[in-house]
N, C-alpha and C positions, 0 to 999 in steps of 0.2 A: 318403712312408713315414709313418706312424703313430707317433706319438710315446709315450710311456709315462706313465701319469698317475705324477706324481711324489711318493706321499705317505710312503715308506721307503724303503729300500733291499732290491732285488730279492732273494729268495730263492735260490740254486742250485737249478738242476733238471737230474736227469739222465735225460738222452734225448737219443736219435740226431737232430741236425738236420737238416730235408730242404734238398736244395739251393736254396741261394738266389734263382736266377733265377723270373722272378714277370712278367704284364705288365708293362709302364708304367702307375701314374697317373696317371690325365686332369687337364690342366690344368685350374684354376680356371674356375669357368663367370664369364658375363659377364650379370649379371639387369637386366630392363627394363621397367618396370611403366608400362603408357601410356593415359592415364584411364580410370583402372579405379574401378567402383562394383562393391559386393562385400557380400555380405546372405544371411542364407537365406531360404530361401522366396522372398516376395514384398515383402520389405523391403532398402532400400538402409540399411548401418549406418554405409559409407564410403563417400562421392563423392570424385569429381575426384584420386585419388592416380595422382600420376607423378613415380617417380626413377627413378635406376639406381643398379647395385650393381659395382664392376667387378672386375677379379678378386684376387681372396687377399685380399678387405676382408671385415673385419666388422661389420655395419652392427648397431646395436643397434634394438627397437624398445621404446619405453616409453608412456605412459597411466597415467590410471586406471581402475579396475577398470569392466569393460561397454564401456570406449570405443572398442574394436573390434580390440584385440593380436591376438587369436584368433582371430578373422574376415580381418584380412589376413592373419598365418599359411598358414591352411589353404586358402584361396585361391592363396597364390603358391606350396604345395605340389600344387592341383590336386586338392585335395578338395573344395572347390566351386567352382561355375564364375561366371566374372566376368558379372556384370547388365549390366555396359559396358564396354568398354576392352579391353586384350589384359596378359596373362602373357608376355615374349619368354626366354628359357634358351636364350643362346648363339645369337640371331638365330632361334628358331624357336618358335612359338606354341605355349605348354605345352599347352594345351588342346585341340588337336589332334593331340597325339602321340598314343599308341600307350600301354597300359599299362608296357608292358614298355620301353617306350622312355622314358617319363618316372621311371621307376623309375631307369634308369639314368642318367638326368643328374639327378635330385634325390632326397635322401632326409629325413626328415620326421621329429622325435619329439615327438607332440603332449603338450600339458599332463595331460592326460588319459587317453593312452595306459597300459595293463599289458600284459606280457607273458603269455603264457597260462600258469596254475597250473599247469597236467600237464604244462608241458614241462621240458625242464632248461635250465641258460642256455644250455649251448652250441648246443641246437637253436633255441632262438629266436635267438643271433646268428646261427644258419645259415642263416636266413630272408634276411636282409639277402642274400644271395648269391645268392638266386631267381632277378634278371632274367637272370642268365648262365649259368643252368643251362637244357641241354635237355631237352622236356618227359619225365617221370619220373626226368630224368636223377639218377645219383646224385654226391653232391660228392667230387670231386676230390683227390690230397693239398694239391694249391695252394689249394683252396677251404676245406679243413679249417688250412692254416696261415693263411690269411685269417682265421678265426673267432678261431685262438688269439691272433694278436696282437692284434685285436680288444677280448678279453678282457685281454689283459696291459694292452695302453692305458689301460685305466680301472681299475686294481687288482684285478683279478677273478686272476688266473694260477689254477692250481688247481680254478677254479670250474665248469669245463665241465660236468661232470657233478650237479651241485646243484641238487637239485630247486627250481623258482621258489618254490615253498609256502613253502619253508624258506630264504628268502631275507628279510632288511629292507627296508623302502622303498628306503631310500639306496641299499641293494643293488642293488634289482631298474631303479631309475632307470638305473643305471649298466649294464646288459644291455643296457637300450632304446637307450643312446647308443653300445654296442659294435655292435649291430644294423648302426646307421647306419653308423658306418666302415665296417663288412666291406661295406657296400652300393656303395662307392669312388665314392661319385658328384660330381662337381662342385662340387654344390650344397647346402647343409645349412642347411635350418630347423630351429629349435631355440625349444619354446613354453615357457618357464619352465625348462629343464634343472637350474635348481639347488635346486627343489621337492624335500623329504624328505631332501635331505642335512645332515651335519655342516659346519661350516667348515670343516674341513683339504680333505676332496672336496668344496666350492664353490667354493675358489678354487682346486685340483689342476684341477678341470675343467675350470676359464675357462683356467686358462695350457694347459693340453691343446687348447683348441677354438684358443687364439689360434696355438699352433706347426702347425695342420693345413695344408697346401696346398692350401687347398680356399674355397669364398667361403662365406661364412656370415652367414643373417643368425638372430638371436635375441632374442625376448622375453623380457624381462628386469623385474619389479616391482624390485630393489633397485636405485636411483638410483646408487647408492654403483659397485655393480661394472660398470653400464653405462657409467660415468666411465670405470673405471680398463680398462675393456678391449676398449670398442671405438672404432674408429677413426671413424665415427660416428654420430651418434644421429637418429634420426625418432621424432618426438614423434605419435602420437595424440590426439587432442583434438576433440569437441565435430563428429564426423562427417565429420574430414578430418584431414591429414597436415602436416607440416611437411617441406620438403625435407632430407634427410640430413645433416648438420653436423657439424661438430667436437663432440666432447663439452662443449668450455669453450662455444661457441656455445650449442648446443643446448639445454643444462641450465646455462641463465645464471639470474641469480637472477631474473632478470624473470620469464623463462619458469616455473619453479619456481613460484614466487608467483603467478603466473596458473591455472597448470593443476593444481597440486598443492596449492594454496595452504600452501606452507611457507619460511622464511626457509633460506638458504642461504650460504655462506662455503667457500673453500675455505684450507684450512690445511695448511701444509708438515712434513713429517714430520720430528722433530728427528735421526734418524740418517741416513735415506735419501736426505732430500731434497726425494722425490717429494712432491707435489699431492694433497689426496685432498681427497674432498666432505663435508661436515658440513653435516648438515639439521636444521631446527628444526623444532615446530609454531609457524606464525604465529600469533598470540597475539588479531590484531587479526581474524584472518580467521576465528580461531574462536569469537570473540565477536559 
């Protein structure tokens, strides 16, 4: 079930609710990446990456900028196809699925992705619901309450009919990631999702992505939320991967200072308790 991004407290709405009963949710997929090299064209940008991902984890991935976040991305979503190695989703080779079949066990919202202007939001989160409509078919009540909770999930309620034009970034970012829920798939890549928002929906969406029952992994530039929210991290660097790790592993200060070149500390929160990451520029490394 779909959680609700939590940035206030919901509005009353009055309207007939339709009954409850709905599929099942597919369990959490099971991802498996087995030396895989991954480039466009005729260039390798990443060799030799092989982890797995297993189910209801969220595996963060980080870099710097060009070091190839975006290029495994859209690879393990099957936008382009592996130079070497295999894609596995749930034991079976993404790259040989079926459109419509890899539709439904993965869904995607690239960094760069927009929604289309002349639509309104709730038809573009209508889209997400494609691979399980037949062909012309028209959507469903179950497939229009799919959309709307969709919408409710990311603070949208109300916004079905609001034309994309007249939506904000933060806005229209948040349509792309309703997209994906209503898509119910397994599997959810996520390139940057917290690009063009405010703080309050950066971290509404990170605790939104972390309560989904779904496996997710996500590019993420801010070191800081990649700590605090995923279970763990794969470092990009320098033409290859680092094995998935705990975030305290992963984004240790070595690491940091190697590949980011920044000093690091982590410091405990005086009410909460919790750990968070505090990053310096290294001073030596920018000299």
């Amino acid at each position: 079930m779909i959680r609700r991004l939590r940035t206030r407290e919901p509005e009353p709405v009055a309207c007939v609710r339709l009954p409850a009963a709905k599929a099942a949710e597919p369990a959490p997929a099971v991802l498996r990446v087995r030396q895989l090299a991954c480039g466009p064209r005729h260039r390798d940008v990443l060799t030799g990456i092989d982890f797995g991902v297993e189910p209801g984890e969220v595996v963060g991935i980080v870099g710097p900028n060009g070091a190839g976040k975006s290029t495994l991305l859209r690879t393990l979503g099957g936008l382009l196809r592996p130079r070497q190695g295999r894609v596995l989703v749930n034991g079976e080779a993404l790259h040989a699925m079926s459109p419509r079949r890899r539709a439904r066990l993965v869904a995607m919202v690239g960094q760069d992705d927009q929604p289309p202007a002349d639509l309104c939001a709730g038809e573009v989160v209508a889209l997400g619901r494609t691979p399980y409509l037949p062909p012309w078919g028209a959507g469903s009540p179950a497939e229009r309450r799919a959309v709307g909770e969709a919408l409710a999930a990311v603070d949208l309620d109300g916004f079905a009919e609001r034309p994309v034009r007249r939506m904000s970034g933060g806005e229209r970012q948040r349509v792309l990631l309703a997209r994906a829920l209503a898509q119910a798939s397994p599997l959810l890549l996520l390139d940057e999702p917290t690009n063009h928002l405010d703080i309050t929906h950066r971290l509404a969406l990170l605790d939104l992505v972390r309560g989904l029952d779904r496996t997710v992994v996500v590019a993420l530039h801010d070191l800081t939320l990649a700590d605090r929210y995923c279970d763990r991290v794969l470092v990009v660097h320098d033409g290859s991967a680092s094995d998935p790790r705990p975030p305290r592993e992963a984004l240790s200060s070595e690491v940091l200072a190697t590949v980011f070149g920044v000093r690091a500390a982590r410091v405990r929160h005086p009410e909460t308790g919790a750990t968070h990451l505090l990053l310096e520029p290294n001073s030596e490394a920018a000299g």
